[in-house]
MIKOL-143125 format. One record per atom (N, C-alpha, C): atom name; x, y, z. Coordinates in pm, whole numbers, plus 32768, in hexadecimal, padded with zeros to 4 digits. Each point is the difference from the previous one (the first is absolute). Layout:
N
('CA',(X,Y,Z))
...
% end
This chain:
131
('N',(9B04,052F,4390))
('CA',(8035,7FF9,8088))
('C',(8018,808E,8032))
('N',(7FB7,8004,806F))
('CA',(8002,80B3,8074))
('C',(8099,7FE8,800F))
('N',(8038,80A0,7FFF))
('CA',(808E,802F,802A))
('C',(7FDB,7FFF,807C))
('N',(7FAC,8050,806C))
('CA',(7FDE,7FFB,806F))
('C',(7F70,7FEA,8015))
('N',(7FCE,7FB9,807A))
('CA',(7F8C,8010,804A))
('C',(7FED,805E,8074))
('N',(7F85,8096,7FC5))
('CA',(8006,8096,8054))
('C',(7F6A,7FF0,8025))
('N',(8003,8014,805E))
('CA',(7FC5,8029,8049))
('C',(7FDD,8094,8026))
('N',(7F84,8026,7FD1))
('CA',(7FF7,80A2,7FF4))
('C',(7FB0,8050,8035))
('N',(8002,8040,8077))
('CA',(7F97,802F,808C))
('C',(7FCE,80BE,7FC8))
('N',(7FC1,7FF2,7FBE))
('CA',(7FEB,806D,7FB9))
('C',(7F99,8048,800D))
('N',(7F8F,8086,8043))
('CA',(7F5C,8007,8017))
('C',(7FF1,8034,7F79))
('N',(8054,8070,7FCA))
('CA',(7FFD,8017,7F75))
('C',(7FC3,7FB2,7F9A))
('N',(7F85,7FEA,7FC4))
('CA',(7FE6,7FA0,7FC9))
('C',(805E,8027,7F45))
('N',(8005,8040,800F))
('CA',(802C,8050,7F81))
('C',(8092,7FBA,8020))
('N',(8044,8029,8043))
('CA',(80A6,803F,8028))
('C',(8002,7F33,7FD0))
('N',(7F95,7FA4,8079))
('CA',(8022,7F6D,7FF2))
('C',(8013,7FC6,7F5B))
('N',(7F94,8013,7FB9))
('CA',(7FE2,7FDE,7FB2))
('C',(8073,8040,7F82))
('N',(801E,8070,8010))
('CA',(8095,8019,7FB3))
('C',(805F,7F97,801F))
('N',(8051,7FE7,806C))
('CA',(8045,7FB6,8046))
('C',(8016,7F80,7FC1))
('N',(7F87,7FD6,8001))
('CA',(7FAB,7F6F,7FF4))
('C',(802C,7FDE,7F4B))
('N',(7FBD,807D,7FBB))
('CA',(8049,7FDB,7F6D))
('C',(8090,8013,7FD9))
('N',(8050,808C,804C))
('CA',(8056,7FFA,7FFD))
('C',(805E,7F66,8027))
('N',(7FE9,8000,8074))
('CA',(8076,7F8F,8033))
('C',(7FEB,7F73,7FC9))
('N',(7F74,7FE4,7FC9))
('CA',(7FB8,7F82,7FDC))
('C',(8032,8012,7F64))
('N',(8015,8065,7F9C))
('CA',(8045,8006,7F9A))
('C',(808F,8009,800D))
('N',(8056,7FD9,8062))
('CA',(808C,7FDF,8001))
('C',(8008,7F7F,805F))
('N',(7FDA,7FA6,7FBE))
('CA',(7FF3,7F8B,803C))
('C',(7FEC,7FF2,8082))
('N',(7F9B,8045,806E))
('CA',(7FFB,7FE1,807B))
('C',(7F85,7FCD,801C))
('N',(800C,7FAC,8043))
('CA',(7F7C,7FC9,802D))
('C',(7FC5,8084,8062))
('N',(7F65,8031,8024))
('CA',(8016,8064,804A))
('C',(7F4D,8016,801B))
('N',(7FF6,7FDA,807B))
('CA',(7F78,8027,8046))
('C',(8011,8045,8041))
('N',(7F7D,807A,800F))
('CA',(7FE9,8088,800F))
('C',(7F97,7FE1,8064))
('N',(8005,8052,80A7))
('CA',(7FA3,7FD5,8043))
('C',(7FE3,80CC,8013))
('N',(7F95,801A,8073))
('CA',(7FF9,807D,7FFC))
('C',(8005,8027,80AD))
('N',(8015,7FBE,804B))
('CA',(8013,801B,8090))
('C',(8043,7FA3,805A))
('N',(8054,803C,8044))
('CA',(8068,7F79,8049))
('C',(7FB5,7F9C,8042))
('N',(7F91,8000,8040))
('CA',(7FB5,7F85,8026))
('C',(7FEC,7F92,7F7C))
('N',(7FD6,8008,7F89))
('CA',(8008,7FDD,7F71))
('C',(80A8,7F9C,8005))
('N',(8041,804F,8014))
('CA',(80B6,7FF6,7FC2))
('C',(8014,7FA2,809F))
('N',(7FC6,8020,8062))
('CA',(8019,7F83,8080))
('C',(7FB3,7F7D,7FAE))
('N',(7F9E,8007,7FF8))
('CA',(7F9D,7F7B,7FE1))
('C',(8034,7FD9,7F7F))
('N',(8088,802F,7FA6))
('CA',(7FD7,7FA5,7F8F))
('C',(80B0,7FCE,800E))
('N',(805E,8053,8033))
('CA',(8062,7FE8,8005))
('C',(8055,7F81,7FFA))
('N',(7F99,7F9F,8051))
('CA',(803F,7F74,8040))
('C',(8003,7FB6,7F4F))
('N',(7F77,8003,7FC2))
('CA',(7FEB,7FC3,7FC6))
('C',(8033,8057,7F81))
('N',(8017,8036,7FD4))
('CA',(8027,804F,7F87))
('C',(80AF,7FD9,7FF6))
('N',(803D,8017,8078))
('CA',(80AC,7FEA,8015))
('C',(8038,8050,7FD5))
('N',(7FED,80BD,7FEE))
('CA',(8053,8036,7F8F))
('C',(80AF,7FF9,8026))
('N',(803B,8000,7FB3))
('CA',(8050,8023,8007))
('C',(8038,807B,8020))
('N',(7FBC,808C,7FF0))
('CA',(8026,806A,801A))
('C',(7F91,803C,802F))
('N',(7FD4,8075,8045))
('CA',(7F64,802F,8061))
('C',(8046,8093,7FB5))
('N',(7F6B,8036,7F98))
('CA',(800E,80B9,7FEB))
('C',(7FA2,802E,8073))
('N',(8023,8045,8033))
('CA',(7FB0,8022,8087))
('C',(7FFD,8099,7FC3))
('N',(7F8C,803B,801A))
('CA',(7FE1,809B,7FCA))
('C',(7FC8,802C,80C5))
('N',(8016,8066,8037))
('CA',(802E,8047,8083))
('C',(7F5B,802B,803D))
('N',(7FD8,804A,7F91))
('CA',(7F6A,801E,8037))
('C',(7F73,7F95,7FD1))
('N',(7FF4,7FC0,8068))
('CA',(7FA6,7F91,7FEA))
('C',(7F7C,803C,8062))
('N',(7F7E,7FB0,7FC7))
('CA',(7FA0,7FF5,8081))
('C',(8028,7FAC,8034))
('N',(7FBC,803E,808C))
('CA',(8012,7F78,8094))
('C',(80B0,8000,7FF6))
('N',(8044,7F93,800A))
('CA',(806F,8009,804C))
('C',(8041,803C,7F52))
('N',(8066,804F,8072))
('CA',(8052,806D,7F53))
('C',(8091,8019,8034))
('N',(8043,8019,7FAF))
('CA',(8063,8053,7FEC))
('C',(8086,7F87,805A))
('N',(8044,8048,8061))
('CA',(8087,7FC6,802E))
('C',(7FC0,7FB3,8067))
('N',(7F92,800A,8026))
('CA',(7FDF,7FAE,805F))
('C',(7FE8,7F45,7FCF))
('N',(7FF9,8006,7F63))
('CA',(8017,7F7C,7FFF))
('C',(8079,7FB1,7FE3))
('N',(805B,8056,7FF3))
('CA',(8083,7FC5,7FBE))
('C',(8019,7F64,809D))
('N',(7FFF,8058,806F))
('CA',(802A,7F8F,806D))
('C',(7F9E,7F8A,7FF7))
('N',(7F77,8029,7FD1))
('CA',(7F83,7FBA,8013))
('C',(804F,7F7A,7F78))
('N',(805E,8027,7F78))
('CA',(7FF2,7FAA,7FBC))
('C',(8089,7FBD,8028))
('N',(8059,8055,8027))
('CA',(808E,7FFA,800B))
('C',(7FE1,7F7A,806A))
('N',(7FA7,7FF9,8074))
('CA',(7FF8,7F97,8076))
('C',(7FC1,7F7D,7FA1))
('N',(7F87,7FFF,7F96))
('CA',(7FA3,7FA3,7FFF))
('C',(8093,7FB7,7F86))
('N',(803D,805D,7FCE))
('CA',(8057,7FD1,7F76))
('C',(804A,801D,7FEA))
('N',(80A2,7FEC,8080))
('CA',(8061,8023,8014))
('C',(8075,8000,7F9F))
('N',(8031,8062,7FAC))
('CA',(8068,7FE9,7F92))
('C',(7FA8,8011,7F6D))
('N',(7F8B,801C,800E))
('CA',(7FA2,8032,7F9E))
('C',(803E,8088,7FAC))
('N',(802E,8015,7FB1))
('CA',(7FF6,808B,7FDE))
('C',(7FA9,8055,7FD4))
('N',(7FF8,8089,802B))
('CA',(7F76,8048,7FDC))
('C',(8062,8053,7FDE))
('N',(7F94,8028,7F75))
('CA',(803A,8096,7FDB))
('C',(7F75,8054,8028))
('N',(800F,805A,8039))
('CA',(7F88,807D,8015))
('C',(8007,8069,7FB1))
('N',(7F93,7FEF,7FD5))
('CA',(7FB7,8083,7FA6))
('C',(7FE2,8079,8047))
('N',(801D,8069,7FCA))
('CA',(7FE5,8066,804F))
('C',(7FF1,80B2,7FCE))
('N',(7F9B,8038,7FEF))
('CA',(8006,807A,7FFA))
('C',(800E,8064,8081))
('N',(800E,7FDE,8068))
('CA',(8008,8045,8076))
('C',(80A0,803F,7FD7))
('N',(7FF1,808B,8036))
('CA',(8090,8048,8006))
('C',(802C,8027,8098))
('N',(7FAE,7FCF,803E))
('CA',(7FF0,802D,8080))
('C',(8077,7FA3,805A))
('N',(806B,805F,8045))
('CA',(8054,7FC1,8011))
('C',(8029,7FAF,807D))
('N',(7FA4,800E,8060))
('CA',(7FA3,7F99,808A))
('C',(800D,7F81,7FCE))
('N',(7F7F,8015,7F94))
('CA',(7FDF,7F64,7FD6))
('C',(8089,7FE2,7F96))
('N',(802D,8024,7F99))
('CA',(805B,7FAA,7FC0))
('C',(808C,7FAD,8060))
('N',(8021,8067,806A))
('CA',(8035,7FDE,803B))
('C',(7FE2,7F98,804C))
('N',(7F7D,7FE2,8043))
('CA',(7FC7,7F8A,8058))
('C',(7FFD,7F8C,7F96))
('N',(7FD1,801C,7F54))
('CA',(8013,7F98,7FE1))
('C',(8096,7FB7,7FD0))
('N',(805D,803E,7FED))
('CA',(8095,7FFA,7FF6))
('C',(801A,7FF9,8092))
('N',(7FE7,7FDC,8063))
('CA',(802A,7FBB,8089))
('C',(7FC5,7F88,8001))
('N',(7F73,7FCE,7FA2))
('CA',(8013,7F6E,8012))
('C',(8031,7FAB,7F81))
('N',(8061,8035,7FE4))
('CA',(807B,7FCB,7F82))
('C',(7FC4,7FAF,7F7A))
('N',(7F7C,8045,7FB9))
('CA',(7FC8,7FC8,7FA7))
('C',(8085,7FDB,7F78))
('N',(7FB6,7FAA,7F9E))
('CA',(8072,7FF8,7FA4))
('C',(8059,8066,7FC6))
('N',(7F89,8044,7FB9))
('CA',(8006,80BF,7FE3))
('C',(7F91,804C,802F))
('N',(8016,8071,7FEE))
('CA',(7F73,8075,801D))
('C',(802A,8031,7F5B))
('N',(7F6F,7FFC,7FC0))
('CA',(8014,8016,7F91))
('C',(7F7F,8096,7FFD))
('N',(802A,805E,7FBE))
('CA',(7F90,8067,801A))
('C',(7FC8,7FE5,7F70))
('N',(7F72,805D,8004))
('CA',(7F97,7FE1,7F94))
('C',(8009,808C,7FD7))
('N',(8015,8020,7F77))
('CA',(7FDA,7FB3,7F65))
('C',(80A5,7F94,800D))
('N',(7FC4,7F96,8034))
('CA',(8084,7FC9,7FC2))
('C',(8038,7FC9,7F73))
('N',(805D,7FEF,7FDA))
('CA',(804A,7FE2,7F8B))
('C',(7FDC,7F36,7FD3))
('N',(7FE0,7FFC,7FB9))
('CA',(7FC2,7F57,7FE9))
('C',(806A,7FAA,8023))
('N',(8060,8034,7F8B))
('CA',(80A0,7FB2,8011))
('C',(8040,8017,8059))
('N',(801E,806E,802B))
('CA',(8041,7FF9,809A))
('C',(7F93,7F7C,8052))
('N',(7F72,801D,7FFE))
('CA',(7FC5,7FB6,804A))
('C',(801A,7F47,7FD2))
('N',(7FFB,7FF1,7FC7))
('CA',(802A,7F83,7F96))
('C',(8082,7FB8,804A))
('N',(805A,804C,7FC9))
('CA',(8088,7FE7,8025))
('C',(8012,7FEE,80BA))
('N',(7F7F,803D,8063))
('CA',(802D,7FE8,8093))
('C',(7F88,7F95,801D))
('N',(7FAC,7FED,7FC5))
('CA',(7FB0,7F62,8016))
('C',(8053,7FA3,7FC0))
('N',(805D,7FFA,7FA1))
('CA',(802A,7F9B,7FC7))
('C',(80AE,7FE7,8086))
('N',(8036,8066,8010))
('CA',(802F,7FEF,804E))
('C',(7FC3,7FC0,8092))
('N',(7FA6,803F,8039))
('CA',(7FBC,7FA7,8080))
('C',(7FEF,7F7E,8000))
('N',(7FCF,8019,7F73))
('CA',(7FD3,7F27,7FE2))
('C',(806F,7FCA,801D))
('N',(8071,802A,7FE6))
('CA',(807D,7FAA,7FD4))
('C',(8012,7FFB,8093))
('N',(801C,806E,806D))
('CA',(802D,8009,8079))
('C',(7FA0,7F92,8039))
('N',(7F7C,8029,7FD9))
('CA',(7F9C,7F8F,8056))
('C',(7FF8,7F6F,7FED))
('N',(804D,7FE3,7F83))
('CA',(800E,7F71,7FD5))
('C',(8061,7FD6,8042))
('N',(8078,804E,8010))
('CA',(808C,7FC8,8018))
('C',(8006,7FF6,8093))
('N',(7F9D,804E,8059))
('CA',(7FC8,7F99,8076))
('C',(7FE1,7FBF,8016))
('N',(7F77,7FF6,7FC1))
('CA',(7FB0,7F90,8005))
('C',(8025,7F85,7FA7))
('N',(8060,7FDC,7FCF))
('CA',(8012,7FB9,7FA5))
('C',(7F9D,7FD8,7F69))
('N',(7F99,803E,8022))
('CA',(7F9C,7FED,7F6A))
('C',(804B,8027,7F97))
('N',(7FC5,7FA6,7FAB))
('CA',(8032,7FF8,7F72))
('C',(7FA0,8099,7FBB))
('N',(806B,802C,7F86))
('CA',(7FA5,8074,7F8C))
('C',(7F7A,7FB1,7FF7))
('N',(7FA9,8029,7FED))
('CA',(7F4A,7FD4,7FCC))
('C',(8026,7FD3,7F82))
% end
C-alpha cells in the first residue's frame, strides 16, 4: 500500500527518473510525466495526491502554471522544484502559495517528509482514505 499518490512534472529525464526510484522506494505510488501538457492530460485520471512540479518546462513552464493547476485542482498541493536563484521568479512563484518551493539538489528526506505531509493535508480535504 502507496504512502502517497505523486504526481511528477519533470523535462529532466534523468532528475524524473531519480525521483521516480527514490519516492517509489519509500512507499509512494509515483508517475513521472516530462511536460505540463503530459501532467494536464493525465491528472484527472491518475488522482495524485500530491503534484512535484519542477519550474522550467517546455511549452507552458515555470509560475505560470501554478494558477493553471491551482484553478483545474483547487486545494491540490504542489511542491515546486527549482534551481532558479533568480529572485523575480522565486518570488512570482511564492505569490501563487505552492505547498513548498523546494530548491534542487534537494535533500530526499526532507523531500519525503513534505510529500508525505501534502498527502495527509490532501487527504484530510478530500476525505480519501491512505492507498
Amino acid at each position: 500500500m502507496s504512502r502517497a499518490r505523486v504526481l511528477v512534472i519533470e523535462d529532466d529525464v534523468d532528475v524524473a527518473a531519480t525521483l521516480l526510484e527514490q519516492l517509489a522506494g519509500r512507499d509512494h505510488e509515483v508517475l513521472t510525466v516530462t511536460t505540463a501538457e503530459e501532467g494536464l492530460d493525465t491528472i484527472d485520471a491518475f488522482r495524485p495526491d500530491v503534484l512535484l512540479l519542477d519550474t522550467t518546462l517546455p511549452g507552458l513552464s515555470g509560475p505560470s502554471l501554478l494558477p493553471v493547476f491551482g484553478r483545474l485542482h483547487p486545494g491540490m498541493p504542489i511542491i515546486v522544484l527549482t534551481a532558479s536563484v533568480d529572485p523575480r521568479v522565486l518570488a512570482q512563484i511564492e505569490g501563487h502559495k505552492p505547498f513548498r518551493l523546494v530548491h534542487k539538489p534537494y535533500d530526499i528526506d526532507a523531500l519525503d517528509r513534505l510529500v508525505a505531509a501534502a498527502a495527509d493535508e490532501s487527504r484530510a480535504r478530500t476525505g480519501r482514505a491512505l492507498r
